[in-house]
C-alpha positions as MATLAB code, in Angstrom:
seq = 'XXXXXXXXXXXXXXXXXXXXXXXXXXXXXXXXXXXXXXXXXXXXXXXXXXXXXXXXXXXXXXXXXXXXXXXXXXXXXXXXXXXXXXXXXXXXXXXXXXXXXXXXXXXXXXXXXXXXXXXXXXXXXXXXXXXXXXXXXXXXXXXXXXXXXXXXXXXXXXXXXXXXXXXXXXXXXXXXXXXXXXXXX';
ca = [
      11.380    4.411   -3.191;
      13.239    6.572   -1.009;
      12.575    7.248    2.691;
      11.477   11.872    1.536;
       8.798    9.970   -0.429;
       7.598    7.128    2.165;
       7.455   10.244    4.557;
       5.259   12.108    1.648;
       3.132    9.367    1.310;
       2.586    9.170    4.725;
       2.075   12.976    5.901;
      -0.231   13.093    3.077;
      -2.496   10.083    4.452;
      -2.288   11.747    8.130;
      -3.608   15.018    6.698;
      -6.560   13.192    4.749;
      -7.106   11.524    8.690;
      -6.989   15.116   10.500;
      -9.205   16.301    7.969;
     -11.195   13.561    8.164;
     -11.635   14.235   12.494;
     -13.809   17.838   11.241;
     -17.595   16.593   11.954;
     -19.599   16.038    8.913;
     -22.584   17.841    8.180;
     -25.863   15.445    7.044;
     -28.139   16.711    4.358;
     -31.394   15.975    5.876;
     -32.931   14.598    2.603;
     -29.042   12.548    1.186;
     -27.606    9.578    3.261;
     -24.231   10.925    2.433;
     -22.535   13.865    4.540;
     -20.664   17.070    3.177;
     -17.170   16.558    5.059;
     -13.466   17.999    4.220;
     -11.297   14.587    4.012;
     -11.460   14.755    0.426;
     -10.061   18.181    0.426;
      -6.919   15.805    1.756;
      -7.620   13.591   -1.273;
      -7.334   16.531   -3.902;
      -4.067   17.883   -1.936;
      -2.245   14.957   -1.950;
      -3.003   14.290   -5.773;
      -2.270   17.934   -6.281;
       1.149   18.162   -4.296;
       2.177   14.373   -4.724;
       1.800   13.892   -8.119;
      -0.087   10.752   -9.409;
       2.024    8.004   -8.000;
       2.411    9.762   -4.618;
      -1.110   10.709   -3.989;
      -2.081    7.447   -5.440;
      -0.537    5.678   -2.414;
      -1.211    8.107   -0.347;
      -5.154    7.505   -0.678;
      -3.942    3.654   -0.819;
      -2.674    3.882    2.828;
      -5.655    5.733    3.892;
      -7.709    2.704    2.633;
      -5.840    0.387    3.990;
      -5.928    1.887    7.155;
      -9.578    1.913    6.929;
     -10.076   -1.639    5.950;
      -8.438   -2.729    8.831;
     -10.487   -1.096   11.393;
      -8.884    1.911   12.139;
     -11.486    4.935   12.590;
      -9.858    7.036   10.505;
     -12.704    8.074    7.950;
     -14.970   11.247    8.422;
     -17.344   10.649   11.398;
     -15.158    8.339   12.849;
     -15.941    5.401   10.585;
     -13.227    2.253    9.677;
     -14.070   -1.025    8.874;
     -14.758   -3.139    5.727;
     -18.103   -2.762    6.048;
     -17.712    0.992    4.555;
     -16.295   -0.562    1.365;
     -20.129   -1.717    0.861;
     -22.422    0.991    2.289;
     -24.354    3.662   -0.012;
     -20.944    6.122    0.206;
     -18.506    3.406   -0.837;
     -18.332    4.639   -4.179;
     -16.626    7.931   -2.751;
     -14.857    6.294   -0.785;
     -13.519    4.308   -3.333;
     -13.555    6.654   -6.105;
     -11.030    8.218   -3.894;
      -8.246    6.495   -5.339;
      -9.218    7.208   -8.901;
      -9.338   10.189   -7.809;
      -6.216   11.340   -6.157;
      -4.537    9.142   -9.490;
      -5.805   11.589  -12.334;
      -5.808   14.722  -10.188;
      -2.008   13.822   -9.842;
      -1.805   13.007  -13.142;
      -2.923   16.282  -14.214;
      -1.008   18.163  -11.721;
       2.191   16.199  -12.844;
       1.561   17.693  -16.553;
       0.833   21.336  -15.505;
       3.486   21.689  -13.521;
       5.598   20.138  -16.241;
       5.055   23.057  -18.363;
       6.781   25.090  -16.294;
       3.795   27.320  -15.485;
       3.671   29.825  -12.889;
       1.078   32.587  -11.156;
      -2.410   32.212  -12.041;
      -1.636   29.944  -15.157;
      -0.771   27.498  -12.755;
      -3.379   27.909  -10.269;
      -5.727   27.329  -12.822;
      -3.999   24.027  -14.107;
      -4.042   22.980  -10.589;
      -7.790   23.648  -10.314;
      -8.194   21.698  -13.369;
      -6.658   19.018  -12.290;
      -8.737   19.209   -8.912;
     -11.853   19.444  -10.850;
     -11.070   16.196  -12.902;
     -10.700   14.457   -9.751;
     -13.746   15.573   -8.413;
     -15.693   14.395  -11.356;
     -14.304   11.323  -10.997;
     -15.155   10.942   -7.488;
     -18.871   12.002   -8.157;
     -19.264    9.581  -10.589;
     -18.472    6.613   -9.338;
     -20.065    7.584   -5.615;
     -23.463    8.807   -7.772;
     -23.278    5.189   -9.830;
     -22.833    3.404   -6.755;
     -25.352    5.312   -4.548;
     -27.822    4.721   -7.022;
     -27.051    0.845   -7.001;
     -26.757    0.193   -3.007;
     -29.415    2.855   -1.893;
     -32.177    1.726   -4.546;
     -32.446    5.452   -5.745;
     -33.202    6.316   -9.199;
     -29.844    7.339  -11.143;
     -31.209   10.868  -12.079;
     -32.055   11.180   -7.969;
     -28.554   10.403   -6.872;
     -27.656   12.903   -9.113;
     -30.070   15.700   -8.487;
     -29.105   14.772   -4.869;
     -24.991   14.976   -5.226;
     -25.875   18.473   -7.027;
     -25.404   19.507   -3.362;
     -21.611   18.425   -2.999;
     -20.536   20.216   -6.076;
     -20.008   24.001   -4.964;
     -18.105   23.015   -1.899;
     -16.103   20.136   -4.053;
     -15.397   22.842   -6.681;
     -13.949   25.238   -3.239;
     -11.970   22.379   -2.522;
     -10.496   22.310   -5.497;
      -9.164   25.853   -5.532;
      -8.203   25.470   -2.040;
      -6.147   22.803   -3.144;
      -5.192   24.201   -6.019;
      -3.764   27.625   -4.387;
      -2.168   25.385   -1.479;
      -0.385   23.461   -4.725;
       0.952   26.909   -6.367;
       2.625   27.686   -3.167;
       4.284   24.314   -2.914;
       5.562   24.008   -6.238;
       6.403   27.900   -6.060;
       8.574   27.213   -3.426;
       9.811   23.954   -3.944;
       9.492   22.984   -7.041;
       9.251   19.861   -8.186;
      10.645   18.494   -4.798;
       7.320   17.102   -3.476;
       6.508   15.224   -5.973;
       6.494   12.085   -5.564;
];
């Protein structure tokens, strides 16, 4: 690997941390918090590519299991990889993986403008989906809440998830605009 994509890699998981330093907002009713850090998690997949925003998210992990406070809220520590909002957490990886993967295909085809704004956001999307699934199927195991609950709850996430998305997707247009397939990783 060479040192343009270690560097990648690693920006990537610093911008998921900086992200992660906005406060999160609680949903009185939800014990898990609307925050921006997985706006980081879409970009990286987005702009990295699979492999790169794999490891990207990977690092991020790893920085978390070892303590470091580097998660929205200021939370670190294994004991997040068992809480109600592990499955996010987790799901992240799965995440960032197909969102890359689909990123890696759309720009592939050599698509530009809107056509590849709205691959992006597809791509985004299928992350997202991802995520919510696994953090629904694991809040519903680890906070004792009915599965259709933890969904009607995580109903909440989706609009600003979807935003995300496009956000990510538009930031991903202007990188492979400009670069090309440089970033990838």
């Amino acid at each position: 690997m060479s040192t343009r994509s270690l560097v990648l890699i690693a920006l990537f998981t610093a911008i998921i941390v900086v992200l992660g330093l906005i406060p999160p907002i609680m949903v009185g009713f939800f014990p898990v918090a609307i925050q921006v850090q997985s706006l980081g998690v879409i970009l990286a997949g987005v702009v990295l590519g699979a492999r790169g925003g794999t490891l990207s998210v990977l690092l991020l992990l790893a920085l978390v299991a070892i303590g470091l406070p580097v998660l929205s809220g200021g939370r670190g520590g294994l004991a997040v990889f068992v809480g109600p909002t592990a499955g996010y957490l987790v799901g992240f990886l799965p995440q960032a993986f197909a969102t890359g993967w689909v990123a890696n295909s759309v720009v592939a085809r050599g698509l530009k403008g809107w056509k590849l704004i709205g691959g992006l956001f597809l791509a985004g999307v299928v992350g997202v989906v991802i995520n919510h699934v696994l953090g629904v199927t694991w809040l519903s195991i680890a906070a004792g809440l009915n599965f259709t609950d933890a969904v009607i709850g995580n109903l909440i996430f989706v609009p600003g998830d979807l935003a995300k998305a496009a956000l990510a997707a538009y930031a991903g247009q202007l990188v492979v605009t400009n670069l090309g397939t440089r970033s990838r990783v």
